[in-house]
C-alpha positions in Angstrom: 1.4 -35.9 -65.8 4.5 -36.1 -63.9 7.8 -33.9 -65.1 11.4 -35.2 -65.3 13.6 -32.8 -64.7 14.3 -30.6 -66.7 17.9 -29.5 -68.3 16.9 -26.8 -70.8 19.3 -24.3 -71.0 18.8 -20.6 -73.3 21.4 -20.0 -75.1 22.2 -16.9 -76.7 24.2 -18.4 -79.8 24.5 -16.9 -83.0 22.4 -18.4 -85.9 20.0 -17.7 -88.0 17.1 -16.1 -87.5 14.8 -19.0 -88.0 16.0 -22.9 -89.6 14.3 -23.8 -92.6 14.0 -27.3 -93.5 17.4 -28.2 -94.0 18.1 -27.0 -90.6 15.7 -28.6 -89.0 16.6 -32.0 -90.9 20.3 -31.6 -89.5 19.1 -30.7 -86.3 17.1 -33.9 -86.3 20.2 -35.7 -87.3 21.9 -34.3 -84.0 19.4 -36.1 -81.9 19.5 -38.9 -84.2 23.7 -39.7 -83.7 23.2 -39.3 -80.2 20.1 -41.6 -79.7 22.5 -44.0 -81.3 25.3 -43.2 -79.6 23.5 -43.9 -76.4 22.0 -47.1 -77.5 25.9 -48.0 -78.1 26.8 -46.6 -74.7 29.3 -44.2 -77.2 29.6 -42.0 -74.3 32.0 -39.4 -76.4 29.6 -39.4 -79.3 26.5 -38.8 -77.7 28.6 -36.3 -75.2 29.6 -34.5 -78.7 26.1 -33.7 -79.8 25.6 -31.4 -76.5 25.9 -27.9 -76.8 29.2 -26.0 -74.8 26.8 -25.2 -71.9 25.7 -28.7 -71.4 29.4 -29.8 -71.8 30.2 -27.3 -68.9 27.5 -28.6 -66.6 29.6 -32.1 -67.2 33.3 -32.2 -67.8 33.4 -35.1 -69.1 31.9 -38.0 -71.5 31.1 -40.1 -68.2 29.7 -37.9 -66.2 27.2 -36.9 -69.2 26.1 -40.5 -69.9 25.8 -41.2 -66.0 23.2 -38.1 -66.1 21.4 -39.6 -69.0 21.4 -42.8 -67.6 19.8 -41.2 -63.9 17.7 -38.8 -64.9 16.5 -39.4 -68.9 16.5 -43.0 -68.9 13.6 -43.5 -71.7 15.6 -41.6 -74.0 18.8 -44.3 -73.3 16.8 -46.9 -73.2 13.4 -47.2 -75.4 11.4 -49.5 -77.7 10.8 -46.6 -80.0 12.0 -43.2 -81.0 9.9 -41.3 -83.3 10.0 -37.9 -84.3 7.4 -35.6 -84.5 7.0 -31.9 -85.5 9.6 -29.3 -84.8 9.2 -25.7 -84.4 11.2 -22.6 -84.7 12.8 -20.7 -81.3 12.9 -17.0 -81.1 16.6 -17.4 -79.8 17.5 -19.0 -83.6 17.1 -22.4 -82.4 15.0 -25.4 -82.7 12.5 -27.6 -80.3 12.3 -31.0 -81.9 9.1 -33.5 -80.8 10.2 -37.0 -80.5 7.5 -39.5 -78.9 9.5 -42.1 -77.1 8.0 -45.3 -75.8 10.4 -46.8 -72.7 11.7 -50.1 -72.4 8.6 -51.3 -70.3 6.2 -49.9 -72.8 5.8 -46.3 -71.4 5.1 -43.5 -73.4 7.3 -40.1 -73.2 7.4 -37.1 -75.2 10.7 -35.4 -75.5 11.1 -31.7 -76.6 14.9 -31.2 -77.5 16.4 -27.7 -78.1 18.8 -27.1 -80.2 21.3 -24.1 -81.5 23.9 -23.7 -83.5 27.4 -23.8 -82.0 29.8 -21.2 -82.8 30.8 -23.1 -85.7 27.5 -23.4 -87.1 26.9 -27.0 -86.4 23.7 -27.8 -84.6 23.9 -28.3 -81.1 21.5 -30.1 -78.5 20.7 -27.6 -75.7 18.8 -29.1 -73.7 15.6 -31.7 -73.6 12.2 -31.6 -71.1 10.9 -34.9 -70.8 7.3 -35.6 -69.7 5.1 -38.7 -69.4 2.7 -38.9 -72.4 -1.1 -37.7 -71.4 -3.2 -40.4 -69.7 0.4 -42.7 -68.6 0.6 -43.5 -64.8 3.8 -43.8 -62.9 
């Protein structure tokens, strides 16, 4: 199995001590508006869903989507996007599954992290994408 990198950042942000369902339905929407986003090439939207940290890694809506576009490309581009289970973080987050198959047919799993932002709306924090078991390069 061969790793992308990786842009998971820990964030200490306030929040709750663990999501419960509703949470984790409006943190699926996050990913959800910028999936879209991306399949729009909406740079600002997608750019919006990324936590403050992200956003400081890349100043600005272009440089974000140029990232995505270089380094996650399955998750701008895809044939499918399909989420799967989410679990709670001890840092009052979220990791969020979503099984992505790529534009030629290749299967990913993504693992998305999310927080709340200081004004309690959920917040993508990073995302580790791998090849699905038993896919070659």
């Amino acid at each position: 199995m061969r790793a992308w990198p990786v842009l998971l950042l820990v964030l200490g942000l306030a929040g709750p001590a663990a999501a419960d369902e509703a949470g984790r339905a409006a943190a699926r929407a996050v990913i959800a508006k910028q999936e879209q986003a991306l399949g729009r090439d909406d740079a600002q939207t997608a750019y919006e869903q990324a936590a403050p940290g992200i956003r400081d890694l890349f100043p600005n809506a272009d440089l974000f989507i140029g990232m995505v576009r270089n380094q996650y490309r399955p998750v701008y581009r895809h044939r499918s996007f399909v989420f799967g289970e989410a679990h709670d973080t001890d840092a009052a987050g979220v990791v969020q599954s979503v099984a992505i198959q790529d534009e030629y047919g290749v299967d990913w799993t993504a693992e998305y992290s999310l927080a709340r932002d200081a004004d309690g709306q959920w917040r993508i924090t990073g995302c580790r994408l791998t090849r699905a078991p038993g896919t070659r390069a």
